[in-house]
C-alpha positions as CSV (number, residue, x, y, z in Angstrom):
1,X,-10.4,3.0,25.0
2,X,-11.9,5.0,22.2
3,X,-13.7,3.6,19.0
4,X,-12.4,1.0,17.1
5,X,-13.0,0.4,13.3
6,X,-11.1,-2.2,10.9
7,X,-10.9,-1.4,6.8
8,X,-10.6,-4.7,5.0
9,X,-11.4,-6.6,2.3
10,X,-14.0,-9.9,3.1
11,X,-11.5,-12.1,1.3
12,X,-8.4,-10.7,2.4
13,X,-6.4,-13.4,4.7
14,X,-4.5,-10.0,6.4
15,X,-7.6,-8.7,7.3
16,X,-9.1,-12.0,8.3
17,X,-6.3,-13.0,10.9
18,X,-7.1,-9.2,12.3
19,X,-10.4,-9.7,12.6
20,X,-9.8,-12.8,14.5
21,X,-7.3,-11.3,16.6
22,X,-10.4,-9.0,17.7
23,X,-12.8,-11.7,18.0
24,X,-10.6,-13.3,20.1
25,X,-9.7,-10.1,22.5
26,X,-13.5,-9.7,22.5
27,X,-13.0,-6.1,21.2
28,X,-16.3,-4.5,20.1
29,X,-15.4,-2.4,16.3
30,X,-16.8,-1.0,13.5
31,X,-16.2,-3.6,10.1
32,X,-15.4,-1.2,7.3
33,X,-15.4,-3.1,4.1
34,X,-13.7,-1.3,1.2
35,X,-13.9,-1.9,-2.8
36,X,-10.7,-3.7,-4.1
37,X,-11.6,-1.1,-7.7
38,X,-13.0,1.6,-5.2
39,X,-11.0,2.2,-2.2
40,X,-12.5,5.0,0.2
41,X,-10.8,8.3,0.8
42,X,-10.6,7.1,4.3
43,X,-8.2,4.2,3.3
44,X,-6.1,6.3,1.2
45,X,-5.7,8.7,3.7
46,X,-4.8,6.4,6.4
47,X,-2.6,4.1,4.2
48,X,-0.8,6.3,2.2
49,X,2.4,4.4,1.5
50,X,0.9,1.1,0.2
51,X,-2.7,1.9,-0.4
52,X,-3.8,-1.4,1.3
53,X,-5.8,-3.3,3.7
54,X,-6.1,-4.2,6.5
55,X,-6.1,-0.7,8.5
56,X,-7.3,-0.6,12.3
57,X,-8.1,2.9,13.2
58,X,-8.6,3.1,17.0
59,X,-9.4,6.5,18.4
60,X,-9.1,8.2,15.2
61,X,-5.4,6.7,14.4
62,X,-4.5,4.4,11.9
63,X,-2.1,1.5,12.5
64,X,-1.1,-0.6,9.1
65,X,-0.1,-3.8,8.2
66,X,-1.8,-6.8,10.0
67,X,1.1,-8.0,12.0
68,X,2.3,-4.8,13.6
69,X,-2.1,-4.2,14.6
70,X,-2.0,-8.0,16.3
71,X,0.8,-7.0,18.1
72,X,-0.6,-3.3,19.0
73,X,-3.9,-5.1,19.8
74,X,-2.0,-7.9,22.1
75,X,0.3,-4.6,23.6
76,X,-3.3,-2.6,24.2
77,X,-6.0,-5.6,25.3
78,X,-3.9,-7.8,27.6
79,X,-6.6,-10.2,27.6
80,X,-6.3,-13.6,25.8
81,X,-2.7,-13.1,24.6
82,X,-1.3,-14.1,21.3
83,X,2.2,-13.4,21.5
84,X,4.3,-15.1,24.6
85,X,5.4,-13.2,26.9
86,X,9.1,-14.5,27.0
87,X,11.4,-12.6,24.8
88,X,13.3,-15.4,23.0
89,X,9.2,-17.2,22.4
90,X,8.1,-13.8,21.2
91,X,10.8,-13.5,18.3
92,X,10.2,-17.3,17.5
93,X,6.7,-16.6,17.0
94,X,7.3,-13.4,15.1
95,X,9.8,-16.0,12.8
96,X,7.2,-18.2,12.0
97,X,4.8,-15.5,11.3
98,X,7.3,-14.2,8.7
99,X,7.7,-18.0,7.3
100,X,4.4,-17.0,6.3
101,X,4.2,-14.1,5.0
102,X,7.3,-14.5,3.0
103,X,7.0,-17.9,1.9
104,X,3.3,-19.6,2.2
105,X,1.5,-16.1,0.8
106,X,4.1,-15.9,-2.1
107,X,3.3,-19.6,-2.7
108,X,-0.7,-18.8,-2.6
109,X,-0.1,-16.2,-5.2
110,X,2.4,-17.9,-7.2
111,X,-0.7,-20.8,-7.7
112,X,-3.2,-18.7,-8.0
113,X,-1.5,-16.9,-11.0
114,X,-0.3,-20.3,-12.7
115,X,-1.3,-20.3,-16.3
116,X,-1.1,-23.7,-17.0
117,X,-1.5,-27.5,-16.1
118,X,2.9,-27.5,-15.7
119,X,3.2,-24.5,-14.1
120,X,0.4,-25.0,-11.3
121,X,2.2,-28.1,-10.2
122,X,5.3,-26.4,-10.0
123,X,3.9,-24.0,-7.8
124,X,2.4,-26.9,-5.4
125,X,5.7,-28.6,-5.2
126,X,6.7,-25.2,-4.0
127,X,4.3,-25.3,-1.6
128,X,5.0,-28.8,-0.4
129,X,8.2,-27.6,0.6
130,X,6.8,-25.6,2.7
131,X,4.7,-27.6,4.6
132,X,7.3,-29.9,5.0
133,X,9.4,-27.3,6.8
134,X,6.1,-26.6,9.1
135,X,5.0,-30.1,9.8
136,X,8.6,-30.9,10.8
137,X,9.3,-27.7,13.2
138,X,5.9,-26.0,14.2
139,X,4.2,-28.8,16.5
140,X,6.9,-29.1,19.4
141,X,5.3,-29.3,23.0
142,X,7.9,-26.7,24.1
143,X,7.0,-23.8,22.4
144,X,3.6,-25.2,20.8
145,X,3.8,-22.8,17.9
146,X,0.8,-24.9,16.3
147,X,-2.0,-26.8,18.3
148,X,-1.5,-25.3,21.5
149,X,-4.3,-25.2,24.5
150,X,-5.1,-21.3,23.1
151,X,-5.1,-20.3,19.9
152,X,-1.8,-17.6,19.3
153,X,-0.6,-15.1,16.8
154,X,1.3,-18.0,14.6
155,X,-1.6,-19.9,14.4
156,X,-3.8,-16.8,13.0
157,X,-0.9,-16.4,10.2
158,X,-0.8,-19.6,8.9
159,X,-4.7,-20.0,9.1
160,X,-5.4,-16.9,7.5
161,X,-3.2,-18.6,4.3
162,X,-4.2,-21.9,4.4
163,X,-8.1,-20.8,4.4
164,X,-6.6,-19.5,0.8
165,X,-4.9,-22.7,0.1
166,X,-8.6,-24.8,0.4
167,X,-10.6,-22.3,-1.3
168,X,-7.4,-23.0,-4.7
169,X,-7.8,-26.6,-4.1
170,X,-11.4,-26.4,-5.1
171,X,-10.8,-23.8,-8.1
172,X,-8.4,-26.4,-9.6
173,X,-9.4,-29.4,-8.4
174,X,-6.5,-30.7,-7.0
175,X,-5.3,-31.5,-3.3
176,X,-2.4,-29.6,-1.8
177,X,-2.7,-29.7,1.9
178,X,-2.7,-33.7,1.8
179,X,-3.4,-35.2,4.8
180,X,-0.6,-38.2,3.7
181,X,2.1,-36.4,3.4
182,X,1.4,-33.5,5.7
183,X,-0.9,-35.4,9.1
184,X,-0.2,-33.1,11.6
185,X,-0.5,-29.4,9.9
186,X,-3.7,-31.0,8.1
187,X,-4.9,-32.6,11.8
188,X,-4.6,-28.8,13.3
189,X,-6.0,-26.9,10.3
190,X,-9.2,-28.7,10.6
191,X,-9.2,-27.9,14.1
192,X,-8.3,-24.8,13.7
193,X,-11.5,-23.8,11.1
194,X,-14.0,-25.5,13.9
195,X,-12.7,-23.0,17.1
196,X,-15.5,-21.1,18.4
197,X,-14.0,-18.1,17.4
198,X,-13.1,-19.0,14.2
199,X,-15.9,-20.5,12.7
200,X,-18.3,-18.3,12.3
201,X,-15.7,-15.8,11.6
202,X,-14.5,-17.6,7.9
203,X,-15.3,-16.6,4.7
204,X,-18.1,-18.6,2.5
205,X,-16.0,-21.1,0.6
206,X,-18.7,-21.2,-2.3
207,X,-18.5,-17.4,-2.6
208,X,-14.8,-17.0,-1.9
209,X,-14.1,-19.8,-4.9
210,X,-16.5,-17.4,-7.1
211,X,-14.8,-14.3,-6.2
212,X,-11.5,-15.4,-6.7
213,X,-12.3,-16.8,-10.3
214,X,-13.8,-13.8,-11.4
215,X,-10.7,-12.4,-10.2
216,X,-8.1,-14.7,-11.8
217,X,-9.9,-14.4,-14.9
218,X,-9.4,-10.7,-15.0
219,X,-6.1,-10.6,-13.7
220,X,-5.0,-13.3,-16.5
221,X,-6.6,-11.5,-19.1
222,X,-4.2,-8.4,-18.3
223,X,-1.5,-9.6,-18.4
């Protein structure tokens, strides 16, 4: 099926969920990881619109954005699916996967920028209402968008974020993803972090919290 190498950053929730996705297809590829301050000629050649990770290249051609390489992955490796095969399940999934992306990772950002004590709870509340709107619609036994019998492509979005959303809680010491107000997306993230797959596949919270300081710091200081 021709070679198959992944450009990402370690820390980078996009890249994570598409190095799950290949975890979980049992894919065999070639982990490229590129400087945030550096990036390679390679990545700039293959992402020349956006200049980002994650990039898959697979036979020598480059497919961006993480979403649109779990579905090319799913299309390609049939095995262990993580989009439905139904049409109307497949643009459910592909709704909640945008929740995400449009709302939980602007969230993430929005609290990891907060310059003060007011501001950062602003941002959670933010959050909140976010979670409120999954733990009320994403754990139905029809469609099992969350906490299914096999782990699926909305599950890999909102993981990838809420690995994030653990690693902030620690940096400011406060609790976002509280298992009060939130017991059933709380329940299946812990479940979630503890799949076989998954596991040994997260990043190291005690160097992820380091990182992402350092990183905060400079960003703060530039702006």
């Amino acid at each position: 099926m021709g070679d198959v190498k992944l450009h990402g950053f370690w820390y980078s929730p996009f890249a994570l969920r598409v190095k799950w996705a290949l975890e979980l297809k049992g894919i065999p590829y070639e982990n490229i990881e590129e400087d945030r301050y550096n990036k390679s000629p390679e990545l700039l050649e293959y992402n020349p619109v956006f200049k980002k990770v994650p990039v898959l290249v697979h036979a020598g051609k480059p497919i961006c954005e993480s979403m649109l390489i779990i579905e090319y992955i799913d299309e390609l490796w049939p095995q262990n699916p993580l989009l439905p095969l139904h049409p109307y399940h497949k643009a459910l999934a592909r709704f909640w996967v945008n929740y995400s992306d449009e709302n939980l990772s602007s969230g993430v950002r929005a609290l990891f920028r907060s310059k003060d004590v007011e501001e950062r709870k602003k941002n959670i509340e933010k959050l909140w209402e976010h979670f409120r709107v999954v733990e009320d619609h994403c754990f139905g036994k029809e469609e099992k968008l969350l906490g299914g019998d096999t782990i699926n492509v909305v599950e890999l979005a909102f993981g990838s974020i809420i690995k994030y959303v653990t690693v902030l809680e620690d940096m400011f010491e406060v609790e976002v993803l509280e298992a009060q107000k939130f017991p059933r997306l709380y329940s299946w993230f812990n479940n979630f972090k503890t799949e076989p797959i998954i596991a040994p596949n997260l990043p190291d919270q005690e160097k992820m919290l380091a990182f992402l300081k350092s990183l905060r710091a400079r960003l703060l200081a530039s702006s």
